[in-house]
VOZA-379676 format. One line per 3 residues: their letters; for each residue x, y, z of N, C-alpha, C, O. Coordinates in pm, whole numbers. Each point is the difference from the previous one (the first is absolute). Last residue first. Example, Ala and Ser with C-alpha at 12.3 -4.5 7.8 and 13.67 -1.06 7.14 Angstrom:
sa	1285,-225,708,82,119,6,-77,109,73,51,111,17  -22,-683,-24,-89,119,0,90,120,0,104,-2,66
//
This chain:
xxx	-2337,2017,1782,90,-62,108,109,138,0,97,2,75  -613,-290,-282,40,157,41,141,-43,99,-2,-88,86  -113,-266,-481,-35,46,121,25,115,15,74,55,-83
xxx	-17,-197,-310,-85,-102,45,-48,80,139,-113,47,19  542,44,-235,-128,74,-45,-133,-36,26,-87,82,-31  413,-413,134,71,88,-23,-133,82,-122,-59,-46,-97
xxx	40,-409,350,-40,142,85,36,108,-82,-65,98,39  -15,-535,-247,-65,21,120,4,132,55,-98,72,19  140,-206,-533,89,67,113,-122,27,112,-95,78,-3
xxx	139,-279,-602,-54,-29,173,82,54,69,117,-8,-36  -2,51,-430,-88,85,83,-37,10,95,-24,104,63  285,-466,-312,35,101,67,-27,109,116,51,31,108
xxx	-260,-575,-191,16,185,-81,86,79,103,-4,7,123  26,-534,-102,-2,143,89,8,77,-100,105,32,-57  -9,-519,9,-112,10,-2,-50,151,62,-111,-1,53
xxx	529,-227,-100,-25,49,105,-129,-12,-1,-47,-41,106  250,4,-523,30,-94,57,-30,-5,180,28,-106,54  -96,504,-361,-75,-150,-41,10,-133,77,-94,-77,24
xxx	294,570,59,-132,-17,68,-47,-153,-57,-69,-72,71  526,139,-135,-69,-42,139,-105,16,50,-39,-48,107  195,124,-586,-20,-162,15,-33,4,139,-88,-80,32
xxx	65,475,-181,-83,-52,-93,43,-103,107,-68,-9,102  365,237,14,-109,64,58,-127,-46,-19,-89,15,83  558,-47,-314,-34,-109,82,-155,49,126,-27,-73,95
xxx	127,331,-479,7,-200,-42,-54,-87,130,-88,-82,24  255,501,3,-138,50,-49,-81,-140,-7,-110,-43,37  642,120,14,-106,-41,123,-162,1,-5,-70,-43,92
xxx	385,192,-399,-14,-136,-23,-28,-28,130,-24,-119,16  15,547,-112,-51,-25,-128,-22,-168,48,-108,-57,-19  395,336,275,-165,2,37,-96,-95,-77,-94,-64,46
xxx	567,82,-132,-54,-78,95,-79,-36,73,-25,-100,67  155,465,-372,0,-138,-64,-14,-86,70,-43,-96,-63  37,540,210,-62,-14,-86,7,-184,-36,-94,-77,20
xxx	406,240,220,-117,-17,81,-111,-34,-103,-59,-107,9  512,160,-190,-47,-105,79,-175,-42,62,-75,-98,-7  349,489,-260,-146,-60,8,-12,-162,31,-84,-79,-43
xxx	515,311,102,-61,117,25,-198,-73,-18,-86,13,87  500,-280,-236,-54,34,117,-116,75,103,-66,-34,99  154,5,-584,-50,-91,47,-50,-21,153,-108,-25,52
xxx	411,336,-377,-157,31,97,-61,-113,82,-58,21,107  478,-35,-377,15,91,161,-142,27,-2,-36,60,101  42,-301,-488,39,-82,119,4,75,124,-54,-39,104
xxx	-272,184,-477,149,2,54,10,-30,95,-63,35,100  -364,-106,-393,40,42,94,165,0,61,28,-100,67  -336,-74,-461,-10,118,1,68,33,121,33,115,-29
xxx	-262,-527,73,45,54,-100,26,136,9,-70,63,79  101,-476,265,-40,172,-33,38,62,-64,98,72,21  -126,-632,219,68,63,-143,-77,159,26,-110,-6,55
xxx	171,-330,374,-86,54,-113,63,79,-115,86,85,23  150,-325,421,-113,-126,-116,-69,82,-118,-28,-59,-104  266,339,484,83,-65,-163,-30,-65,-54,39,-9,-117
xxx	-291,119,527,-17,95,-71,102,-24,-189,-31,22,-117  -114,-391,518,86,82,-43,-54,113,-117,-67,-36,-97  -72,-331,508,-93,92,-99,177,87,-14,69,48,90
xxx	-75,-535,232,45,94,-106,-69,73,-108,-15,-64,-104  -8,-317,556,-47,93,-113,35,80,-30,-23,88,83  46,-495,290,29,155,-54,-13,-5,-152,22,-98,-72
xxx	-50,-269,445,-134,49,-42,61,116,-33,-36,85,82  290,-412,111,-48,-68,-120,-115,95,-23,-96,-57,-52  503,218,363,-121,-7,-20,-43,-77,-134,50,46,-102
xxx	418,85,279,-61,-78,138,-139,-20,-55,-48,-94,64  376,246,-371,78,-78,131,-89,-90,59,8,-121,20  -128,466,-277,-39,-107,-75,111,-98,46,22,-103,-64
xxx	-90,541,253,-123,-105,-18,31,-77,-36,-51,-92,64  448,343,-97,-51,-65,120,-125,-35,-12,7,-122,14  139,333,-436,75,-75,60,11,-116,152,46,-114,5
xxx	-348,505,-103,-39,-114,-148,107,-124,84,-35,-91,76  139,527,102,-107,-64,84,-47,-122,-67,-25,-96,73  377,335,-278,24,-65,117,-137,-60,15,-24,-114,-40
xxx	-50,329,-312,104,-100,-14,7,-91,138,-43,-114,20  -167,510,-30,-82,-70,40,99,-149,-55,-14,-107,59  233,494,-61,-69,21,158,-122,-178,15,-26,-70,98
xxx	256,273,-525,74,-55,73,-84,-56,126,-19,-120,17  -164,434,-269,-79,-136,-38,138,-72,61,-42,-111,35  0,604,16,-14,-139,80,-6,-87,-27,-14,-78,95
xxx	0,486,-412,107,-3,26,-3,-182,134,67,-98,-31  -423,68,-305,65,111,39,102,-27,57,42,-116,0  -379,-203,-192,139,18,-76,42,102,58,103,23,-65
xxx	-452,-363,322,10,79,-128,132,56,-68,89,-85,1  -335,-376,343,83,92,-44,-13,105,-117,-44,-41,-108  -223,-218,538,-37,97,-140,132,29,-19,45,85,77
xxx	-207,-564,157,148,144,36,-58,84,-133,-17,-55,-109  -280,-291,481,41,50,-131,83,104,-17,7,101,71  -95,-576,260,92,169,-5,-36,35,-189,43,-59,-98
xxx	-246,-351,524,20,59,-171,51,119,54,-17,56,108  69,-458,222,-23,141,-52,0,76,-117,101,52,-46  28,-541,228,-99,7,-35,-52,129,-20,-104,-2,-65
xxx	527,-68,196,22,-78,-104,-135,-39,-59,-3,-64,-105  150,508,453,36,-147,4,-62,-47,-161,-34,87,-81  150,433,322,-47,-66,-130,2,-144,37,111,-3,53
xxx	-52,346,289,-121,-90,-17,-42,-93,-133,-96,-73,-22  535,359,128,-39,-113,87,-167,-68,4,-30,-111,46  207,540,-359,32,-116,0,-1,-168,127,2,-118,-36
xxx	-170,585,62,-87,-71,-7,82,-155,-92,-53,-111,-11  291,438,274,-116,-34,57,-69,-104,-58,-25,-105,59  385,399,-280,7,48,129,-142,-53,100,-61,81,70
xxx	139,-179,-550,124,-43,67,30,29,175,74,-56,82  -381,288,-426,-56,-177,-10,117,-54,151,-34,-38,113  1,505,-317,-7,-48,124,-34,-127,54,-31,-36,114
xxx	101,229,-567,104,35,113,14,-13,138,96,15,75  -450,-140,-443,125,-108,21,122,65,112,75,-64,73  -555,178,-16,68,32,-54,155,-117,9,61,-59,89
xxx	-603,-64,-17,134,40,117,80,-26,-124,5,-101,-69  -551,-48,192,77,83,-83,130,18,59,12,-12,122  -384,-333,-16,135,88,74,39,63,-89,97,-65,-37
xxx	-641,-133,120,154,-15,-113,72,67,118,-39,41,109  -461,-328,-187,100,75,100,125,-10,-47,61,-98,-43  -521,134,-215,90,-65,54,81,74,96,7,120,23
xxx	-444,34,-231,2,-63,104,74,-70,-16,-59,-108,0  -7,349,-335,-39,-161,-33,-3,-29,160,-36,-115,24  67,598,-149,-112,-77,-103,3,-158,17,-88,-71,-50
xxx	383,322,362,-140,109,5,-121,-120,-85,-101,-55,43  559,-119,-7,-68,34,109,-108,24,1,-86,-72,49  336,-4,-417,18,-110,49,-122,19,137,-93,-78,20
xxx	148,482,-296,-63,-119,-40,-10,-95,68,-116,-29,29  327,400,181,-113,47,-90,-95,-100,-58,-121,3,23  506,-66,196,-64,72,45,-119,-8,-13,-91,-45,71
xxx	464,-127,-277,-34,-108,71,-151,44,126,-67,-74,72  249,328,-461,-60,-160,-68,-9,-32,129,-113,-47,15  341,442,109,-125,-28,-72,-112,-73,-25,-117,13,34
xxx	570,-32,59,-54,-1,123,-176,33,-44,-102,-56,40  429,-24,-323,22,-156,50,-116,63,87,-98,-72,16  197,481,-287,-85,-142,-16,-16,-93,42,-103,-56,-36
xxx	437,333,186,-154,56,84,-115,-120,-89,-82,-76,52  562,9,-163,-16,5,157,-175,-20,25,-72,-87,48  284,209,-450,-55,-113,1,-49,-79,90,-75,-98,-5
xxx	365,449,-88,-93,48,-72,-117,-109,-20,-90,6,-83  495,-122,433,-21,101,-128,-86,33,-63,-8,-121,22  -33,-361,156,89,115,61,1,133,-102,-50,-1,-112
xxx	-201,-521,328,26,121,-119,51,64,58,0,9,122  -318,-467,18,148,111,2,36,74,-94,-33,-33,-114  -375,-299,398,7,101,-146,126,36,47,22,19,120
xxx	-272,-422,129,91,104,11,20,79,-154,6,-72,-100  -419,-245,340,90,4,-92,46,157,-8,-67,103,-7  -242,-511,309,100,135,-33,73,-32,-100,53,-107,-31
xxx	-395,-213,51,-31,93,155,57,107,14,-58,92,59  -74,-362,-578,126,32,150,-32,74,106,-45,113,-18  -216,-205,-420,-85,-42,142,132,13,108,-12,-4,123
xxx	105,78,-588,-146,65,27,-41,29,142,-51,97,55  458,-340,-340,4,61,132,-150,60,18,-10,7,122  69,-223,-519,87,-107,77,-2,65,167,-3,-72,100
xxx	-266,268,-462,-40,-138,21,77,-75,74,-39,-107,48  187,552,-194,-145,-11,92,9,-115,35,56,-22,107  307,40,-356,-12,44,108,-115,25,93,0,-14,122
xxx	0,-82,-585,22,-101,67,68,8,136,22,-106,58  -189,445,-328,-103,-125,3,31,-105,89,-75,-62,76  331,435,-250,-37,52,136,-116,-141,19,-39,-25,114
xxx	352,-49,-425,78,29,91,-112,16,126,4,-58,109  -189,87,-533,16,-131,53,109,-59,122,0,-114,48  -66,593,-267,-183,-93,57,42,-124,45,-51,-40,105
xxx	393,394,-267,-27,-11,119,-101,-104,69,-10,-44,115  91,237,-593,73,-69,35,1,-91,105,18,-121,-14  -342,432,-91,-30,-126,-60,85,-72,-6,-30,-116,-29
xxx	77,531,237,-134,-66,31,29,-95,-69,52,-74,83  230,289,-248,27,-37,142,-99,-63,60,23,-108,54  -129,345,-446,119,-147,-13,31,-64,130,-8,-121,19
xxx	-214,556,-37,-127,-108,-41,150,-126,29,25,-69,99  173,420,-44,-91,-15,89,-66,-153,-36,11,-113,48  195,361,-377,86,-92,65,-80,-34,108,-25,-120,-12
xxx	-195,419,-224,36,-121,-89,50,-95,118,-64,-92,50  78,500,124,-111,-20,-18,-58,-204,-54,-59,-93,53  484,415,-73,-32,-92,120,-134,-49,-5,-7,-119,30
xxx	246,437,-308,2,-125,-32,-13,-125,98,33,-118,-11  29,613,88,-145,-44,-106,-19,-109,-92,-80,-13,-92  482,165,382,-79,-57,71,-165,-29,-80,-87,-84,25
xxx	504,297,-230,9,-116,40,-162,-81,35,-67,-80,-65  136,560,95,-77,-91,-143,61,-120,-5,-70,-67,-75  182,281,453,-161,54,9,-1,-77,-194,-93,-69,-42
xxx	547,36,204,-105,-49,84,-124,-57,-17,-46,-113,10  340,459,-242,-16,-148,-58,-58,-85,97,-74,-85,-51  41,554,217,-96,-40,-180,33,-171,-26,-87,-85,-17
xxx	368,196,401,-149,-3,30,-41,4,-165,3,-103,-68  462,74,243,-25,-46,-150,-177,-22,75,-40,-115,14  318,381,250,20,40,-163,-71,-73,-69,-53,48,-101
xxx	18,98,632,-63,-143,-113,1,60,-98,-92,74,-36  162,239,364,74,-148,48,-40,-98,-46,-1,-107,62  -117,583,-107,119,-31,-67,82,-156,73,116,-41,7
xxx	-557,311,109,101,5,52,131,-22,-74,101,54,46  -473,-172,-245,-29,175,-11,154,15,141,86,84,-29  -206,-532,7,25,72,-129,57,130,-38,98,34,-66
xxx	-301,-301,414,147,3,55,60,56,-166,117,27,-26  -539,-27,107,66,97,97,129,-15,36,74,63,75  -361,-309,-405,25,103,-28,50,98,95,27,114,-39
xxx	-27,-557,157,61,-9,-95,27,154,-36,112,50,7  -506,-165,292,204,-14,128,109,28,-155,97,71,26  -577,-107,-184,37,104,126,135,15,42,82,91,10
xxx	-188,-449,-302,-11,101,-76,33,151,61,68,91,-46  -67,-575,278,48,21,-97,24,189,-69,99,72,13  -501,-184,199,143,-11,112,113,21,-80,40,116,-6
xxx	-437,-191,-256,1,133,90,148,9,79,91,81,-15  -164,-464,-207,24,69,-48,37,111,24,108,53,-26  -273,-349,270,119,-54,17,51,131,-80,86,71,52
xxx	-542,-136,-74,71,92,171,151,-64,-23,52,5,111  -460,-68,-451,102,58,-6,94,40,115,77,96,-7  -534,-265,-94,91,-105,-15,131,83,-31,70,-56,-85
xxx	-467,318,-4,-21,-116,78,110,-83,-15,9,-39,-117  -90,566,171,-21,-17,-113,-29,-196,107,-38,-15,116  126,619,-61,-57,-137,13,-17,-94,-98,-40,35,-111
xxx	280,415,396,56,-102,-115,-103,-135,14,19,-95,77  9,652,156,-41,-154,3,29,-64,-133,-13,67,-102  150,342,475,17,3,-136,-27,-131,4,57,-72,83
xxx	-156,241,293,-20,86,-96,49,-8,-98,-13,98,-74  -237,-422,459,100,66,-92,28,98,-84,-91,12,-82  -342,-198,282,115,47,101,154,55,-66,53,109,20
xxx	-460,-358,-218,-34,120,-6,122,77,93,27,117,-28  6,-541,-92,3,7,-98,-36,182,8,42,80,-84  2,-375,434,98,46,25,-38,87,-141,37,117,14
xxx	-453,-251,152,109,89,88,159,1,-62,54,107,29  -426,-208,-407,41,-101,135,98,89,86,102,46,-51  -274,3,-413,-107,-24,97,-3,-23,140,-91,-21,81
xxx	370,-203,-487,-34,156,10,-134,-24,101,-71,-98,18  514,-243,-98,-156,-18,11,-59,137,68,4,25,121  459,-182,-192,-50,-60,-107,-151,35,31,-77,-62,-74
xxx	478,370,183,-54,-74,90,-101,-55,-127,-34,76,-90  563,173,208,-105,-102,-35,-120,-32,26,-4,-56,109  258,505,11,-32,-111,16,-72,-51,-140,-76,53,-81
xxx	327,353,403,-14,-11,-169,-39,-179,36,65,-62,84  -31,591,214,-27,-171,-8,-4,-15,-132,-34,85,-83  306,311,439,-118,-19,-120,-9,-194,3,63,-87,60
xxx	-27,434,410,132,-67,-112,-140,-65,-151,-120,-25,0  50,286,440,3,43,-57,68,-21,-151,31,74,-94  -216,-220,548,117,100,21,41,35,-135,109,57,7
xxx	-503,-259,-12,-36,97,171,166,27,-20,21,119,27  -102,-470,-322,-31,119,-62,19,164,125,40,116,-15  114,-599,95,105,103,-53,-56,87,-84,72,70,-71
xxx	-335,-340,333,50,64,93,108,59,-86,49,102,49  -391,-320,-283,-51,132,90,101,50,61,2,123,5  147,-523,-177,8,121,-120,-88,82,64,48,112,-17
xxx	3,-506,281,95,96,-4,-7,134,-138,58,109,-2  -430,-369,116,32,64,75,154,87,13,24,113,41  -184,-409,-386,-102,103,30,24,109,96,-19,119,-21
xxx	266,-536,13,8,70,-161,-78,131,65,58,83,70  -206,-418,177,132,47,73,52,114,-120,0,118,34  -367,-321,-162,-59,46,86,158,75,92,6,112,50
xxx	-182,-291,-552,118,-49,109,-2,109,107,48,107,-38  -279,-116,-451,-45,16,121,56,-107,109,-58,-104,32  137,108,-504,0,160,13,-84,-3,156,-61,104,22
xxx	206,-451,-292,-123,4,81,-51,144,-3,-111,52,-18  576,-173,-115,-83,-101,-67,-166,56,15,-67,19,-101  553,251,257,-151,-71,-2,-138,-69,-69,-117,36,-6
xxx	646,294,146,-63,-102,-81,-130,-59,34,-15,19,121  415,423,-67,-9,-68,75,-134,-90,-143,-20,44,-114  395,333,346,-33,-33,-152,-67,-143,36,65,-76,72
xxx	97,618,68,-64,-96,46,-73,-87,-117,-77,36,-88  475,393,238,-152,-62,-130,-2,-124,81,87,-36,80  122,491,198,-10,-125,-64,-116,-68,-72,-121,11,19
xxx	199,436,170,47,1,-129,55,-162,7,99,-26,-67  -306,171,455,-80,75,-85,28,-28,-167,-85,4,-89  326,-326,457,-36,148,12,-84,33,-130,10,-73,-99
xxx	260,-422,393,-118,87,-103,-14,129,24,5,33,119  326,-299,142,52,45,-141,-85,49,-99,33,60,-102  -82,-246,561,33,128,-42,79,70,-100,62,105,-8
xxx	-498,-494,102,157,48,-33,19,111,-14,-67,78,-66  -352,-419,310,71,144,-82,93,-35,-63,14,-121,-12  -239,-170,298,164,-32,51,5,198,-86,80,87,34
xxx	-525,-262,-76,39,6,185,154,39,17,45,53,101  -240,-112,-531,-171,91,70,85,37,138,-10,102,69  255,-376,-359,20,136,-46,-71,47,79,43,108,42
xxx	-109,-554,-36,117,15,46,49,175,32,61,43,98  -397,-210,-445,-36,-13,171,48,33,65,-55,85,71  213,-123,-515,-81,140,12,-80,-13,174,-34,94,72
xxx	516,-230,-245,-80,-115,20,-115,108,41,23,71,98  403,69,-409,-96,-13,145,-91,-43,-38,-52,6,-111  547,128,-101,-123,-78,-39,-44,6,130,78,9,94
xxx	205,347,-391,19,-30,144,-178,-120,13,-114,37,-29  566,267,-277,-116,-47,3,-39,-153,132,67,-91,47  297,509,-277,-114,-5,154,-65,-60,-9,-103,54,41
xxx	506,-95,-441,-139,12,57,-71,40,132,-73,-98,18  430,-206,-238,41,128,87,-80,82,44,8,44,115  83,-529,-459,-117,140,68,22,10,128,-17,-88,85
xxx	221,-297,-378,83,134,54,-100,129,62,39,102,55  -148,-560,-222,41,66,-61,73,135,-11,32,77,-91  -233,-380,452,136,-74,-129,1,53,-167,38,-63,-98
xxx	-349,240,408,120,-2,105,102,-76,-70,121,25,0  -571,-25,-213,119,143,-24,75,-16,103,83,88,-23  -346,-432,59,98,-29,-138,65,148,-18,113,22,-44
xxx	-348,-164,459,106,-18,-32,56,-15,-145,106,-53,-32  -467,296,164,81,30,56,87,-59,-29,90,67,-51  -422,-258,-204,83,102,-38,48,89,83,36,97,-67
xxx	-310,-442,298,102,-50,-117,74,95,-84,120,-28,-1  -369,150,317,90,-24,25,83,-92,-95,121,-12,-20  -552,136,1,74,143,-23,119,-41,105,30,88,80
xxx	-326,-425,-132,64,9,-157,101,177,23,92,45,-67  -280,-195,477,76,-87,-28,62,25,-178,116,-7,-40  -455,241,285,151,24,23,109,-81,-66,110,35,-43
xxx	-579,-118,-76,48,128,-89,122,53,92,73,82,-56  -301,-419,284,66,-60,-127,13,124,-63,120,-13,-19  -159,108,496,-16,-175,-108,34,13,-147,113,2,-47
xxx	-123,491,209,12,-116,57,-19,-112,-48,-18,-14,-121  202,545,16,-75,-126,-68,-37,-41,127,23,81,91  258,331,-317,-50,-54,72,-122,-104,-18,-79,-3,-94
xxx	548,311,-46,-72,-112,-3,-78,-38,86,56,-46,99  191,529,-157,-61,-93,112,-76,-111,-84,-117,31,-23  538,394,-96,-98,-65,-47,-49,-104,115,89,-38,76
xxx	104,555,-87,29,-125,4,-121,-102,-38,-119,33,-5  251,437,-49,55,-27,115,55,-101,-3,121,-24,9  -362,289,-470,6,-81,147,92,-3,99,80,89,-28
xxx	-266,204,-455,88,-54,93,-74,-51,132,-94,46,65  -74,84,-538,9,124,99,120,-5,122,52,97,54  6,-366,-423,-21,102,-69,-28,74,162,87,66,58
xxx	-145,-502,-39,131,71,-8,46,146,-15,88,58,64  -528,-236,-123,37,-6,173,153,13,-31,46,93,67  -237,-167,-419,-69,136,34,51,10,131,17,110,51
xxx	138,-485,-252,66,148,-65,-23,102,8,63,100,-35  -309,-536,169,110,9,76,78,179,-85,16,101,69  -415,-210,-263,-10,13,158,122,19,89,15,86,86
xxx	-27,-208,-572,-57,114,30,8,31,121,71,98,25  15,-531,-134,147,79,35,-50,140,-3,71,77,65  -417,-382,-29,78,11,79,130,95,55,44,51,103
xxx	-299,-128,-531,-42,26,136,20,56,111,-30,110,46  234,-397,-368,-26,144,-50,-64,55,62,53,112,0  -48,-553,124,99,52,7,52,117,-71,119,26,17
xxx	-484,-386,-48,-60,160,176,121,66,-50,-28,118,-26  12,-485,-271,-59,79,-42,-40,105,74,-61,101,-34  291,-521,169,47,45,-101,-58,165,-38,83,91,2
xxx	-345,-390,265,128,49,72,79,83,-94,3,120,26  -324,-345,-241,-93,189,72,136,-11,115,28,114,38  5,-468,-248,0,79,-130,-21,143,86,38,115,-17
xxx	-36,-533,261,96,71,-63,91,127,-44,107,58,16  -566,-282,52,58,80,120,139,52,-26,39,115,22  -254,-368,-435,-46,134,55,64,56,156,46,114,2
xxx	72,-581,-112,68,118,-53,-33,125,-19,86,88,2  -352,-403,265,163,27,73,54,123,-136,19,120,17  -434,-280,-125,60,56,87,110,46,71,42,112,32
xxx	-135,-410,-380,11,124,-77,-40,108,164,31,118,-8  47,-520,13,82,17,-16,-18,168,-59,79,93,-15  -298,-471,374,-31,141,-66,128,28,-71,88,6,85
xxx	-171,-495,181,77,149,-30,-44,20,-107,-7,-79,-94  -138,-302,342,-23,94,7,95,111,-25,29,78,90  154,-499,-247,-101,-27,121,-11,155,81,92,40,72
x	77,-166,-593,58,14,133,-110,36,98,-80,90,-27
//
């Protein structure tokens, strides 16, 4: 299979799998003394995955104070819902995100604790935090593992242990998906690569990935021009620009919405010869209970977009890596 690391991917995995003792140390110490409330914080793309598990504990009933911010957004708008006894939970690949940086100075100065991801020691956020979790290829996990054990120790996730050893069968499954996924995502490069726009849709725990992929990769790493847009709001706007030459890719996954994108599935394929379908139910997951499935949507759809990341830098002729302005420039 055309550049994939297999024994990579399943090491990242493996060390997602493996922060989560860890972790739950951390979260039980902070229970243990007590909180207020909890603050996700991120931007670009570490909001976006720490929104993907906003919405999966909201469809799981979490009651929680837990409260997601855009860490820029935070420097100017505040909230007056942070105080001294809110945790602060937050991610970083880089360990040096400059907005990141700034908001965790500003909830150290009033006094709230930090617990972070960060894959790369040495690095402002990696020294900024006070409780650090490092490892590589694990931030879905982290998220996961954080928002899970707090809704644990609360008493609002009975079947968390079967969850948490369920889920050590993802790793494996991971790899599968990748290799399920390759020729799906192959032949989507090669047919759309070069489209002038292309619309992403998703809903639910699947929302912020459409917006993501179309963010993060489509944009940042390949220079396309996308529309991301939640199936809940497909209907209110951007259905009038679909016509019969517009690719639409629809991410469906299995949570409580996957209705949501039914509909929207239903009307593209009215009006557009260019839609696409990434379903999260195409992949077999050993070991995993059906009521979870949902719940690691994100996970599994990350897995098979990975695919398609390979075929649009090939067929584009564009390393990823290349980026005119973003870190490139002073801004």
């Amino acid at each position: 299979m055309f550049n994939f690391d297999e024994n990579r991917v399943r090491t990242e995995h493996t060390n997602g799998v493996n922060l989560i003792p860890e972790v739950e140390k951390i979260v039980d110490k902070i229970c243990e003394e007590g909180y207020k409330n909890i603050f996700l914080f991120g931007i670009g793309g570490t909001l976006l995955y720490a929104g993907q598990i906003m919405h999966t504990i909201k469809q799981m009933g979490c009651t929680l104070p837990i409260y997601l911010e855009n860490a820029q957004d935070f420097m100017y708008e505040g909230n007056a819902n942070f105080t001294k006894d809110s945790v602060v939970v937050i991610a970083s690949l880089s360990g040096h995100t400059v907005e990141v940086e700034a908001a965790v100075d500003k909830a150290h100065e009033i006094g709230a604790r930090v617990i972070g991801y960060v894959e790369k020691l040495n690095t402002p956020l990696a020294d900024k935090v006070d409780y650090l979790v490092n490892t590589f290829g694990g931030e879905y996990y982290w998220w996961y593992s954080v928002a899970l054990r707090f809704m644990k120790n609360a008493g609002q996730f009975d079947k968390y242990d079967q969850f948490m050893t369920e889920l050590k069968n993802m790793p494996e499954n991971v790899v599968n998906v990748y290799k399920k996924a390759d020729a799906q995502m192959e032949a989507y490069a090669k047919q759309y690569c070069d489209e002038p726009i292309t619309y992403l849709v998703g809903s639910g725990n699947l929302e912020d990935w459409a917006v993501c992929y179309g963010m993060c990769i489509m944009e940042e790493m390949q220079w396309m021009r996308t529309r991301p847009i939640s199936a809940a709001n497909f209907f209110h706007g951007t259905l009038e620009v679909i016509e019969r030459d517009i690719p639409v890719i629809l991410i469906k996954g299995e949570d409580k919405t996957r209705p949501e994108m039914e509909r929207v599935e239903k009307f593209v394929n009215r009006v557009s010869r260019k839609v696409t379908v990434f379903d999260t139910k195409e992949f077999e997951l050993k070991g995993i209970s059906d009521e979870f499935r949902g719940m690691l949507s994100p996970i599994v759809m990350r897995s098979a977009f990975m695919r398609l990341n390979v075929h649009l830098e090939e067929c584009r002729k564009h390393p990823i890596d290349i980026r005119r302005y973003y870190k490139a420039l002073d801004y």
